[in-house]
PyMOL Python script that loads the backbone (N, CA, C, O; Angstrom):
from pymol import cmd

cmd.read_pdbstr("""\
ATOM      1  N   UNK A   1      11.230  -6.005 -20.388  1.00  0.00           N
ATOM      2  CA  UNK A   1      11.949  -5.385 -19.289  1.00  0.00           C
ATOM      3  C   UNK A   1      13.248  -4.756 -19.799  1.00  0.00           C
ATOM      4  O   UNK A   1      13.542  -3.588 -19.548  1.00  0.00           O
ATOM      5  N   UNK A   2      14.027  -5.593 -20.539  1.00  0.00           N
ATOM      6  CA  UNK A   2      15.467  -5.093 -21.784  1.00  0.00           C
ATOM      7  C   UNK A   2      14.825  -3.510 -22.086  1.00  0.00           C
ATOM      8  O   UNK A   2      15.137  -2.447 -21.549  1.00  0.00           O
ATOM      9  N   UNK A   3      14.009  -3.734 -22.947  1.00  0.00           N
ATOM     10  CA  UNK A   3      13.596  -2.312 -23.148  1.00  0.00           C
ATOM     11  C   UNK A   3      12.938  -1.030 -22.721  1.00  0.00           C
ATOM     12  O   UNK A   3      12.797  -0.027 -23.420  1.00  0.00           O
ATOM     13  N   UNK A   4      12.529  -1.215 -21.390  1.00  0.00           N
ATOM     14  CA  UNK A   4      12.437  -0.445 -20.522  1.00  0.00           C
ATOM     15  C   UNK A   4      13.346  -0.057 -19.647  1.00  0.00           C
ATOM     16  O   UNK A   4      13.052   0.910 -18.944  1.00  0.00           O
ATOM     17  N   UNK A   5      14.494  -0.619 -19.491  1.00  0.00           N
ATOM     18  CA  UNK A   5      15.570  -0.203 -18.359  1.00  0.00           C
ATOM     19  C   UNK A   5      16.544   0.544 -19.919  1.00  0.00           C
ATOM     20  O   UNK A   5      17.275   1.491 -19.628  1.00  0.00           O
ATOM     21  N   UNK A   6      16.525   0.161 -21.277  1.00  0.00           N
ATOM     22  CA  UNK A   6      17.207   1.244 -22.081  1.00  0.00           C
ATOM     23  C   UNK A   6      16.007   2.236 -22.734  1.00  0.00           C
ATOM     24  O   UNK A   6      16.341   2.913 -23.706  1.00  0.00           O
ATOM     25  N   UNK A   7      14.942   2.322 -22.352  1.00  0.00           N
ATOM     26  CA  UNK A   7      14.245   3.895 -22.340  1.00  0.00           C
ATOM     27  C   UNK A   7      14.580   4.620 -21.240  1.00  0.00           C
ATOM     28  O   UNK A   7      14.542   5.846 -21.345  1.00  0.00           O
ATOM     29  N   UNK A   8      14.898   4.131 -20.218  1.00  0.00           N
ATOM     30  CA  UNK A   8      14.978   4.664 -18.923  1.00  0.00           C
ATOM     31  C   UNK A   8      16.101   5.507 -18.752  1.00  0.00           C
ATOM     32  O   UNK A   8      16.329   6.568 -18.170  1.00  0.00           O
ATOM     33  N   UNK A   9      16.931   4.438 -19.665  1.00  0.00           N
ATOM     34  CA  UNK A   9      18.974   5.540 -19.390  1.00  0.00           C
ATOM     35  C   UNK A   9      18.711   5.951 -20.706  1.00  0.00           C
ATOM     36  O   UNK A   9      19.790   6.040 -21.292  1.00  0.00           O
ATOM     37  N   UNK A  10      17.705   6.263 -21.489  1.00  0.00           N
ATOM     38  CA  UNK A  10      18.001   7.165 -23.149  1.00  0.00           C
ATOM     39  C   UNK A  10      17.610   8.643 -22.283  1.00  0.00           C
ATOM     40  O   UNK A  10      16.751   8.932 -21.450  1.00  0.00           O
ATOM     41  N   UNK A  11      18.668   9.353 -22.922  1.00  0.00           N
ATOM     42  CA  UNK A  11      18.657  10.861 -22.818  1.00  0.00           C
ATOM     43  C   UNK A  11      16.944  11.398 -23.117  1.00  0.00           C
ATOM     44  O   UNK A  11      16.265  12.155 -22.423  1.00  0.00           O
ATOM     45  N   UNK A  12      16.523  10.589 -24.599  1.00  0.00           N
ATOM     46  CA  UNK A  12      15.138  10.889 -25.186  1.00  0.00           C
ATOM     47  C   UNK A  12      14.329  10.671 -24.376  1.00  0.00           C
ATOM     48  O   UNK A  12      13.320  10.962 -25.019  1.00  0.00           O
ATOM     49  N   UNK A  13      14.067  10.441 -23.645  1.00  0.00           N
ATOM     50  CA  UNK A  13      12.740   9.480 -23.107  1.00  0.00           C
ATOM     51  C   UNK A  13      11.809  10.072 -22.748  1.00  0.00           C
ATOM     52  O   UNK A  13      11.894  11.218 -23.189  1.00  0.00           O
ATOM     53  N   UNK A  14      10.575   9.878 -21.937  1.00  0.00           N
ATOM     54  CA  UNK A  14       9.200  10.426 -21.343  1.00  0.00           C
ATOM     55  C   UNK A  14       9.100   9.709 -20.347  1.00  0.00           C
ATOM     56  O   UNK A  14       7.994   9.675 -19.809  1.00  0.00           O
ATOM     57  N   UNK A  15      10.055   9.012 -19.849  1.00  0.00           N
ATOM     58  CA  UNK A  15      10.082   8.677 -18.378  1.00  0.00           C
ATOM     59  C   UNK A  15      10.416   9.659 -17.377  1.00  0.00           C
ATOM     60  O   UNK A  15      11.562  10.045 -17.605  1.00  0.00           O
ATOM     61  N   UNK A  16      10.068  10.067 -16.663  1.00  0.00           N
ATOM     62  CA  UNK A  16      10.849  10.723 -15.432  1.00  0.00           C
ATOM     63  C   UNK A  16      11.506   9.825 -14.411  1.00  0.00           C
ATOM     64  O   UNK A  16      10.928   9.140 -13.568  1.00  0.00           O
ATOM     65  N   UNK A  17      12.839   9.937 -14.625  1.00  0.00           N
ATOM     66  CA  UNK A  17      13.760   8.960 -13.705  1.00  0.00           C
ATOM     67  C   UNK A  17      12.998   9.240 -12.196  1.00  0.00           C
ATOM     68  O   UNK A  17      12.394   8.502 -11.419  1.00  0.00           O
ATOM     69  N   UNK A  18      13.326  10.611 -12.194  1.00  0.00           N
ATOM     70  CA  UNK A  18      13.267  11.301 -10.362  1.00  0.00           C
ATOM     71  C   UNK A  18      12.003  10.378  -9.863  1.00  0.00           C
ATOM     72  O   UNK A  18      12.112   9.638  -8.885  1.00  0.00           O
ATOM     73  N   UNK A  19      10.712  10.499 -10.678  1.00  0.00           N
ATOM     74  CA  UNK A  19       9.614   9.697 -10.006  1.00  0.00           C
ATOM     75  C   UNK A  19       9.934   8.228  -9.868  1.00  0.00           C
ATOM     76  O   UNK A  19       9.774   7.607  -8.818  1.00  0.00           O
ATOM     77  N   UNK A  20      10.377   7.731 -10.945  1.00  0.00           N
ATOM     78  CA  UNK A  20      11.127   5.955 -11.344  1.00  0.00           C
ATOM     79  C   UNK A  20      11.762   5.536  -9.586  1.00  0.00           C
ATOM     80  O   UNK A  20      11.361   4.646  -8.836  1.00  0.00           O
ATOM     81  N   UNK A  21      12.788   6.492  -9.380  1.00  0.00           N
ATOM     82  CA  UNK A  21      13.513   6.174  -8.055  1.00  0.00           C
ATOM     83  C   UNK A  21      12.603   6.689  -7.163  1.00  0.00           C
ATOM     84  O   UNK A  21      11.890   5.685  -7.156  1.00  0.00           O
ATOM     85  N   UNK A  22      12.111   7.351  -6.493  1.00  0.00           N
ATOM     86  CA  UNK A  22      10.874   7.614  -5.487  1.00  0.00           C
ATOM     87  C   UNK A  22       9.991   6.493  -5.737  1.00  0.00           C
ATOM     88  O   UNK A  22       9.769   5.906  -4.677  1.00  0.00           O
ATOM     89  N   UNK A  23       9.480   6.038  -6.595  1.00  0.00           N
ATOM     90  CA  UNK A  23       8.278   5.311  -6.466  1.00  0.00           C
ATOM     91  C   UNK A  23       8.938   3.730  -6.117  1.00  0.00           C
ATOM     92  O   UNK A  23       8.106   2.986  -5.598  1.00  0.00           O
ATOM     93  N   UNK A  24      10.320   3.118  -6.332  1.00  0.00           N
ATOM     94  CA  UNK A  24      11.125   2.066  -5.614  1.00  0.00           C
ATOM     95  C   UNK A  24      11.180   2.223  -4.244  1.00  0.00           C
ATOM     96  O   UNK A  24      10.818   1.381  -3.422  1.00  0.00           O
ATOM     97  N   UNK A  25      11.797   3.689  -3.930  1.00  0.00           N
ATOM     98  CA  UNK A  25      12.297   3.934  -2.731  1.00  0.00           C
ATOM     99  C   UNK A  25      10.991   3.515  -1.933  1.00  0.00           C
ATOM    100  O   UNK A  25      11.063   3.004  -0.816  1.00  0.00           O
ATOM    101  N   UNK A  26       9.757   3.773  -2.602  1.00  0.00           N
ATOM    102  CA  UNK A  26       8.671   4.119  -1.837  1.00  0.00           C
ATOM    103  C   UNK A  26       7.697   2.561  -1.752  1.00  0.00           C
ATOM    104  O   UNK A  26       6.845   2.482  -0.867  1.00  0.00           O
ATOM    105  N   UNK A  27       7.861   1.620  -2.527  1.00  0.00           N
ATOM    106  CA  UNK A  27       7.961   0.325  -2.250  1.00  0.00           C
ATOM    107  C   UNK A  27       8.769  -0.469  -1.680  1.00  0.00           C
ATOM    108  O   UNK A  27       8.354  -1.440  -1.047  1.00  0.00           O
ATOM    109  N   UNK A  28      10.328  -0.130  -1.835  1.00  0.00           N
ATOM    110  CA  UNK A  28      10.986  -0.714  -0.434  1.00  0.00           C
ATOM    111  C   UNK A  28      10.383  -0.502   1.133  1.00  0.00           C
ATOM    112  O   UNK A  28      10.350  -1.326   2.047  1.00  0.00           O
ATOM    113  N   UNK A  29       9.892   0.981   1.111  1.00  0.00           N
ATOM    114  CA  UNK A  29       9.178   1.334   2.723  1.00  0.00           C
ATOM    115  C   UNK A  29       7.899   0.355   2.590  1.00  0.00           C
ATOM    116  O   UNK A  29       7.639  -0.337   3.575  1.00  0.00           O
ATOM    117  N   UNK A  30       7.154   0.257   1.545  1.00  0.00           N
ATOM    118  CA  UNK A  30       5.714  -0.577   2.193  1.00  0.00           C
ATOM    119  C   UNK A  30       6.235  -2.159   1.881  1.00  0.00           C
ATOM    120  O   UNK A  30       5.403  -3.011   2.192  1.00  0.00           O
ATOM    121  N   UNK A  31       7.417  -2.627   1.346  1.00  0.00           N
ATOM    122  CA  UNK A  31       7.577  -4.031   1.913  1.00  0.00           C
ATOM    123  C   UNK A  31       8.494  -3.973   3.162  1.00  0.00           C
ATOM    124  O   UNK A  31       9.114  -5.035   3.229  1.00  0.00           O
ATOM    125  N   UNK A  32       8.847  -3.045   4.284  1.00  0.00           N
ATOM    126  CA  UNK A  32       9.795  -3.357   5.146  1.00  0.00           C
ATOM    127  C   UNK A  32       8.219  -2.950   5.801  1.00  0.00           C
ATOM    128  O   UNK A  32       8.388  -3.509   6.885  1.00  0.00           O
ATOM    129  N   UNK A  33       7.190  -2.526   5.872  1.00  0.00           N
ATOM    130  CA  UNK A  33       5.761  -2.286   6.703  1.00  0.00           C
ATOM    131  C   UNK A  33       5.130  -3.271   6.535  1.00  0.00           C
ATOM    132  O   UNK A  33       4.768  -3.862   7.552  1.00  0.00           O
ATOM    133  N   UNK A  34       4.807  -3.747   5.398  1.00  0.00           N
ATOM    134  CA  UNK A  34       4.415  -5.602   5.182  1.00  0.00           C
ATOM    135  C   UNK A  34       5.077  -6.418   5.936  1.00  0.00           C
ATOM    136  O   UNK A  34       4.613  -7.162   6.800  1.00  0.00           O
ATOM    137  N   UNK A  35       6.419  -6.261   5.546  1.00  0.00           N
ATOM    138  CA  UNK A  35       7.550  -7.317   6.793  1.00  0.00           C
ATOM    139  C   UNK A  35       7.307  -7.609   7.956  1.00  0.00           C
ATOM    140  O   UNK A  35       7.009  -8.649   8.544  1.00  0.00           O
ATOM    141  N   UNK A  36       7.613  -5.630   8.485  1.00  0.00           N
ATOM    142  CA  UNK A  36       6.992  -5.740  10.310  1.00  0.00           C
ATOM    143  C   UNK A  36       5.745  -6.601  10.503  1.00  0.00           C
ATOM    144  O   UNK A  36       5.609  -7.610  11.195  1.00  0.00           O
ATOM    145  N   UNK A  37       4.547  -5.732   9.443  1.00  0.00           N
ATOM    146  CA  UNK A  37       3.523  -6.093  10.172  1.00  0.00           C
ATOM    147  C   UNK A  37       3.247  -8.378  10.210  1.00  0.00           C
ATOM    148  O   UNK A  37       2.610  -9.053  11.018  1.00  0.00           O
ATOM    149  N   UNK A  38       3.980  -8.775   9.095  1.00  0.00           N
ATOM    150  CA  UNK A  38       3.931 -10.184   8.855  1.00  0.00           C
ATOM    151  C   UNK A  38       4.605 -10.645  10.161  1.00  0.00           C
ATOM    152  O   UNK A  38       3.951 -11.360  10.920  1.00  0.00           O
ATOM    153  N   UNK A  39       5.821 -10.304  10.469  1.00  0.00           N
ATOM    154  CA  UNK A  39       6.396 -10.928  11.697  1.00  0.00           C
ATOM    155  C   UNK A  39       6.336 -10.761  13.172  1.00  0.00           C
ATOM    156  O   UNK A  39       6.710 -11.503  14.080  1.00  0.00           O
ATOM    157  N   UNK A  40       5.503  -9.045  13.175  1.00  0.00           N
ATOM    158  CA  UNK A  40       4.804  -8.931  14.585  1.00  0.00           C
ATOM    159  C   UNK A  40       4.072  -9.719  14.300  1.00  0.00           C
ATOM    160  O   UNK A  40       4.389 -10.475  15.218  1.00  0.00           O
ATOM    161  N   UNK A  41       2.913 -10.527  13.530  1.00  0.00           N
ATOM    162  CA  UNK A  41       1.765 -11.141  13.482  1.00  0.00           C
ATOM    163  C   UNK A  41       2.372 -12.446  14.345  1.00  0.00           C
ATOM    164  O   UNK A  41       1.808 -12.972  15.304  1.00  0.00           O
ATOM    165  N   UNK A  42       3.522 -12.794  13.829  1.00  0.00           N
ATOM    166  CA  UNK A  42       3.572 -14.046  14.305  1.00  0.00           C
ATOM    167  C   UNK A  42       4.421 -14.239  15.498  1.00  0.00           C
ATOM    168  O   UNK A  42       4.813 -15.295  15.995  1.00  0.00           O
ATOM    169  N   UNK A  43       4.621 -13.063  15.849  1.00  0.00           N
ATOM    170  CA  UNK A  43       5.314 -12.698  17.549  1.00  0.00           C
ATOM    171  C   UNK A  43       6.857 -12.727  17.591  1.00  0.00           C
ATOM    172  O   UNK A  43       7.705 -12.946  18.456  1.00  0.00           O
ATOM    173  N   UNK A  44       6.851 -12.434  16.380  1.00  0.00           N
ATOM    174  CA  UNK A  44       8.745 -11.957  16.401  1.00  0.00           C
ATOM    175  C   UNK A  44       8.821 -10.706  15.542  1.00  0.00           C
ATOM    176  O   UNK A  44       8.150 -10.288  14.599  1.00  0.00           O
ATOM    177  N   UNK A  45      10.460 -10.016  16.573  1.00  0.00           N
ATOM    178  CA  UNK A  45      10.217  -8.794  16.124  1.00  0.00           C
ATOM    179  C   UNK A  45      11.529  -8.586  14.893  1.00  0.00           C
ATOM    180  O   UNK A  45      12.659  -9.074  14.867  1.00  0.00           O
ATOM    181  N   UNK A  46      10.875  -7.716  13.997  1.00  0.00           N
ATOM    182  CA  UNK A  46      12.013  -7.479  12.853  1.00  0.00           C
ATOM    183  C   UNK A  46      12.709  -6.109  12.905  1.00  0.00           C
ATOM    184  O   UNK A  46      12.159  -5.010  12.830  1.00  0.00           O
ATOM    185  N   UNK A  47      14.254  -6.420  13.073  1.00  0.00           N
ATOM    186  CA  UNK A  47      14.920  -5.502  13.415  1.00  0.00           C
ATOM    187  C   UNK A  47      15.327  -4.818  12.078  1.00  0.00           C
ATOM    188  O   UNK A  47      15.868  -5.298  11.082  1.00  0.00           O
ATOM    189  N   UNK A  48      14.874  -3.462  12.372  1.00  0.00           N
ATOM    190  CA  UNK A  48      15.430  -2.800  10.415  1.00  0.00           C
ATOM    191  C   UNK A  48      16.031  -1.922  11.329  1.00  0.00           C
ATOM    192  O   UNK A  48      15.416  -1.664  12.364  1.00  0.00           O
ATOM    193  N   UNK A  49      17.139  -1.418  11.118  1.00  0.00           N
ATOM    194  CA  UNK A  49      18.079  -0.001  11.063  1.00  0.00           C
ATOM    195  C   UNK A  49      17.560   0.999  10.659  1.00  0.00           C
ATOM    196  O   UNK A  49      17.380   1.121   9.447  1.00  0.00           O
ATOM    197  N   UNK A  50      17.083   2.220  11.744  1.00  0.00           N
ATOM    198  CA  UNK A  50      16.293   3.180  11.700  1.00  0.00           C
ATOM    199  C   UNK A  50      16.606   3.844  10.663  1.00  0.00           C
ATOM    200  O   UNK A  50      15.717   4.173   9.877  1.00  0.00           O
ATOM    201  N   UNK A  51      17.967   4.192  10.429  1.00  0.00           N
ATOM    202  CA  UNK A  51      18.778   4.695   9.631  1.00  0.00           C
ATOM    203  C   UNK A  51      18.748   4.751   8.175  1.00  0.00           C
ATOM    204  O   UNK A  51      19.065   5.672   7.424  1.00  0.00           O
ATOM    205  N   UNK A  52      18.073   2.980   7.796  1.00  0.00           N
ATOM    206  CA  UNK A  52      17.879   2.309   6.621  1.00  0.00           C
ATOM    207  C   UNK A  52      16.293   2.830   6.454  1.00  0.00           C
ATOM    208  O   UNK A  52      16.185   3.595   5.495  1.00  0.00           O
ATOM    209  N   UNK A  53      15.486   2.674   6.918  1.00  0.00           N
ATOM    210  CA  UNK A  53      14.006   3.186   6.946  1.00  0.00           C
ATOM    211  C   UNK A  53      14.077   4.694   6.592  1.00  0.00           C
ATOM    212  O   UNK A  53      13.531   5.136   5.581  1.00  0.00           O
ATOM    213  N   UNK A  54      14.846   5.549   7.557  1.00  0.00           N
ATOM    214  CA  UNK A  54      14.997   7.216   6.848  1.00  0.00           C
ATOM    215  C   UNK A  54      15.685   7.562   5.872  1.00  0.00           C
ATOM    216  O   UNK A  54      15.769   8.761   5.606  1.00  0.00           O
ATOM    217  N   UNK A  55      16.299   6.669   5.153  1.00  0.00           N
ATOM    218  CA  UNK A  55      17.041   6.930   3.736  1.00  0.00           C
ATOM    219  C   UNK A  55      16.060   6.474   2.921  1.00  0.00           C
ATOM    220  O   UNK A  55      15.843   7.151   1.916  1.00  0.00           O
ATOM    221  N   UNK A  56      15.277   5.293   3.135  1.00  0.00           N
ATOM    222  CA  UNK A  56      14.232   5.080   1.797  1.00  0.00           C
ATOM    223  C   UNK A  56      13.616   6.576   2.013  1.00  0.00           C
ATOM    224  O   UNK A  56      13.609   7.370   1.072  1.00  0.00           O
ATOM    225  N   UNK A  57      13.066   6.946   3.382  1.00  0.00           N
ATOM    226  CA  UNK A  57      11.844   8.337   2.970  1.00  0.00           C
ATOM    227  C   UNK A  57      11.964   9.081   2.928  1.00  0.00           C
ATOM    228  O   UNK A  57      11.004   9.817   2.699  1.00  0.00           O
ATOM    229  N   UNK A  58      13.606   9.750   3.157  1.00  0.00           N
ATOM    230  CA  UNK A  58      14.088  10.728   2.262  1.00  0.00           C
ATOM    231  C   UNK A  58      14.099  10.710   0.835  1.00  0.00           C
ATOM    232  O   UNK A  58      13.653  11.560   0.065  1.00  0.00           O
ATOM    233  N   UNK A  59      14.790   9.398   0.531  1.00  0.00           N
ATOM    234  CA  UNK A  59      14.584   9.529  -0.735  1.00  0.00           C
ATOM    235  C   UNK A  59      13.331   9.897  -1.735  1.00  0.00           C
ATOM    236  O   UNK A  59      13.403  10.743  -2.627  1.00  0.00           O
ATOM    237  N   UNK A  60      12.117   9.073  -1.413  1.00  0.00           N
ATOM    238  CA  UNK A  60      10.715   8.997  -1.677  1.00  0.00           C
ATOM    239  C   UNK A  60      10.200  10.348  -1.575  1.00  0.00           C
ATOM    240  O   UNK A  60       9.391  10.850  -2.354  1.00  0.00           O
ATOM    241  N   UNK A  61      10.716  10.897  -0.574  1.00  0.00           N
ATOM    242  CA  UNK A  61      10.105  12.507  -0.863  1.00  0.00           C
ATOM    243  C   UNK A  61      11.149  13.357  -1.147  1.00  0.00           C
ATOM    244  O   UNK A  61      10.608  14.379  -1.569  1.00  0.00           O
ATOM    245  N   UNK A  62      12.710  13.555  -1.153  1.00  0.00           N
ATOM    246  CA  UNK A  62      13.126  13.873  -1.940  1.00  0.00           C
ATOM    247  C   UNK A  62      12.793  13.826  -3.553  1.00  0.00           C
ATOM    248  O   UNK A  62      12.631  14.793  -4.297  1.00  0.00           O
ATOM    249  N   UNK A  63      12.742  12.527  -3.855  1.00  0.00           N
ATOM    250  CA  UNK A  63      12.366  12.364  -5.140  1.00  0.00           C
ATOM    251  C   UNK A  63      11.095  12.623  -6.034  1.00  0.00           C
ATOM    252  O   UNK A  63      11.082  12.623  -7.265  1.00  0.00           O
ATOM    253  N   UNK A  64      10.041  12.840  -5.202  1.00  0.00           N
ATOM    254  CA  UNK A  64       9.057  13.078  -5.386  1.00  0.00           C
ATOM    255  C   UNK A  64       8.499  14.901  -5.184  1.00  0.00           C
ATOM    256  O   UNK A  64       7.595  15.572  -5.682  1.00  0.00           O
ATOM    257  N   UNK A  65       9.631  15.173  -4.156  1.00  0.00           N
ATOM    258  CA  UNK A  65       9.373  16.802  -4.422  1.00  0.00           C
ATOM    259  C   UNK A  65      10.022  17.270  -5.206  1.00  0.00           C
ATOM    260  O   UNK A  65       9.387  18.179  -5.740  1.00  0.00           O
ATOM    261  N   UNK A  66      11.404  17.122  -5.786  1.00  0.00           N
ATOM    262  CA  UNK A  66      12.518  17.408  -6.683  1.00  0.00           C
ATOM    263  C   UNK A  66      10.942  16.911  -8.138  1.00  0.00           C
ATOM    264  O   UNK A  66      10.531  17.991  -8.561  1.00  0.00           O
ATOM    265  N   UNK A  67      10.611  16.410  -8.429  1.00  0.00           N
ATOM    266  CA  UNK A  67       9.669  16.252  -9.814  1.00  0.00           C
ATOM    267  C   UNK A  67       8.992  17.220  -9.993  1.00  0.00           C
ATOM    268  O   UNK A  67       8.777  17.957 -10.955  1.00  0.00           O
ATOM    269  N   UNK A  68       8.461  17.134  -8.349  1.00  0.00           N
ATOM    270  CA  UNK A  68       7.229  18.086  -8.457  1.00  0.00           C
ATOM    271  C   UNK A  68       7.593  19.494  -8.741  1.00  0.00           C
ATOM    272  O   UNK A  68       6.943  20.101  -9.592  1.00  0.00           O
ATOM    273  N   UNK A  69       8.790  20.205  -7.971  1.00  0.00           N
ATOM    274  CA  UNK A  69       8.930  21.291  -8.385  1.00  0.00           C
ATOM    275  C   UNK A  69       9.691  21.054  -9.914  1.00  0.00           C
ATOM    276  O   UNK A  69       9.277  21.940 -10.661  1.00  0.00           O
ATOM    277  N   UNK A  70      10.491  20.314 -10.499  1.00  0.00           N
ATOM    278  CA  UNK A  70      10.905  20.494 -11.831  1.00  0.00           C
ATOM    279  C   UNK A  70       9.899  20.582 -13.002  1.00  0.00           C
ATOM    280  O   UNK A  70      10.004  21.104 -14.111  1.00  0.00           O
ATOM    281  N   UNK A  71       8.689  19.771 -12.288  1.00  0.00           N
ATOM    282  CA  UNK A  71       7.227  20.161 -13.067  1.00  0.00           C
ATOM    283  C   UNK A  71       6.139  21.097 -13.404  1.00  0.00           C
ATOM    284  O   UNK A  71       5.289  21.110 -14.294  1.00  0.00           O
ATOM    285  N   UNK A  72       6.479  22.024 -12.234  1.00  0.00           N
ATOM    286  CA  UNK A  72       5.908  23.101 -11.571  1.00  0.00           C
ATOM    287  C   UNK A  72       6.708  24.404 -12.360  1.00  0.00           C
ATOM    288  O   UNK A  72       6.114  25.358 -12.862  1.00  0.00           O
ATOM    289  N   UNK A  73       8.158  24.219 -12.348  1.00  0.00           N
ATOM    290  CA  UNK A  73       9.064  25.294 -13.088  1.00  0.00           C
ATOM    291  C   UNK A  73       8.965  25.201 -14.305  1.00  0.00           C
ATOM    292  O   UNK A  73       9.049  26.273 -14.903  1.00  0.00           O
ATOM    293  N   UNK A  74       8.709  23.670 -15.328  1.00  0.00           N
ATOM    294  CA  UNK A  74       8.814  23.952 -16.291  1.00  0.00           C
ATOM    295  C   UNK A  74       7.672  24.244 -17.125  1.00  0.00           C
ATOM    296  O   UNK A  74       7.703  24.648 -18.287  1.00  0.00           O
ATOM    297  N   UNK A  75       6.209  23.888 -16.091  1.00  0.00           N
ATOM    298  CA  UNK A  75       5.153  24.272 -16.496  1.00  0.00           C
ATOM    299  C   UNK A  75       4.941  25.934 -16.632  1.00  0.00           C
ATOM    300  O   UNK A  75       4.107  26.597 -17.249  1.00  0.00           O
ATOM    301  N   UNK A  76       6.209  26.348 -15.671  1.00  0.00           N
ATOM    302  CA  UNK A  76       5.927  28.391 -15.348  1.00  0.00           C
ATOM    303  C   UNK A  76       6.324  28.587 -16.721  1.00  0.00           C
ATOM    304  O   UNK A  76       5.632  29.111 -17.594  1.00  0.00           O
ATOM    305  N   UNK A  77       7.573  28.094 -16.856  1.00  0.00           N
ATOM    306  CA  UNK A  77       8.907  28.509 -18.086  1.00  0.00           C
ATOM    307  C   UNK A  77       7.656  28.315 -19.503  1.00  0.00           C
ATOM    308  O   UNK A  77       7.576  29.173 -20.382  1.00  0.00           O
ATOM    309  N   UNK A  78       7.061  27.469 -19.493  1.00  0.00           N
ATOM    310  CA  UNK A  78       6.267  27.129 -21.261  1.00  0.00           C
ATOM    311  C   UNK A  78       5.030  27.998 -20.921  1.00  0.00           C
ATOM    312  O   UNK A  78       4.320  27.852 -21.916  1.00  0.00           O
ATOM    313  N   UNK A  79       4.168  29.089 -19.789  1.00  0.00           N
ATOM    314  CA  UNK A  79       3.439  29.565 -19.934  1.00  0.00           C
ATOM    315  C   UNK A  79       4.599  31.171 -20.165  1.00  0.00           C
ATOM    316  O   UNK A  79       4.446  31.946 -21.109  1.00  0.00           O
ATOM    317  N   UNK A  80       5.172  31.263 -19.586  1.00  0.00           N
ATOM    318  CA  UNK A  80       5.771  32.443 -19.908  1.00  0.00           C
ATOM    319  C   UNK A  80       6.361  32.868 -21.168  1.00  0.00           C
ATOM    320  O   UNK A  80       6.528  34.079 -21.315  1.00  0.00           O
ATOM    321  N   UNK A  81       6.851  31.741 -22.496  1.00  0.00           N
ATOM    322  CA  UNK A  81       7.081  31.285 -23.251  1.00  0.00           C
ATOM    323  C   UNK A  81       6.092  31.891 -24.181  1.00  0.00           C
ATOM    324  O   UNK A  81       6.432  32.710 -25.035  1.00  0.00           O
ATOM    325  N   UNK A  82       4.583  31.395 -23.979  1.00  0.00           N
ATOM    326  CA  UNK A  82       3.529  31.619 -24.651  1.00  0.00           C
ATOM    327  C   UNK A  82       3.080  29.841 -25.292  1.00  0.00           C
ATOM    328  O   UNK A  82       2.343  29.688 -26.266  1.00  0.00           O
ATOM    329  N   UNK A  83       3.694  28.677 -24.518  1.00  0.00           N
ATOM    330  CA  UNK A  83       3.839  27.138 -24.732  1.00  0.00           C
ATOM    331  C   UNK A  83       2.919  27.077 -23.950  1.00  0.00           C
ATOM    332  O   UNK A  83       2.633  27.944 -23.124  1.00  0.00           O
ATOM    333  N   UNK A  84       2.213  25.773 -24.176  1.00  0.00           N
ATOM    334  CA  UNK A  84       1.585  24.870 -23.318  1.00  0.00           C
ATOM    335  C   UNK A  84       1.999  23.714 -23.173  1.00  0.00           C
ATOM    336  O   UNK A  84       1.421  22.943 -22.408  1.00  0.00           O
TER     337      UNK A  84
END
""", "prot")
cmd.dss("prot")
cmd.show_as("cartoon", "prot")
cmd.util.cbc("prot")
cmd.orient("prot")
């Protein structure tokens, strides 16, 4: 784990941070949907801050469209190049 959280902050790496944080953001939303659905089961209700729920899925698709197009541009930039 040591060495994955310092590939993660190396300048070098082949991680893509942007997806790294979307794909958290995007497991915080399916354990606060696990949550609900665990504590409606048992007839109490779980209060999350709407507020807190639309910042994870901004983020999650912020973060996940910000890749996609940086993937998309740099795939244009290396065909225009004459790169693959």
């Amino acid at each position: 784990m040591k060495n994955f959280f310092k590939a993660l902050f190396n300048d070098n790496n082949t991680i893509n941070e942007k997806s790294f944080i979307g794909f958290c953001a995007f497991l915080m939303m399916v354990g606060f949907a696990v949550a609900d659905i665990v504590t409606g089961s048992l007839g109490k209700e779980l209060v999350v801050q709407e507020f807190i729920f639309n910042a994870f899925m901004v983020l999650t698709l912020g973060s996940f469209g910000i890749a996609s197009i940086d993937k998309w541009i740099n795939k244009s930039k290396g065909e225009s190049n004459g790169e693959q």
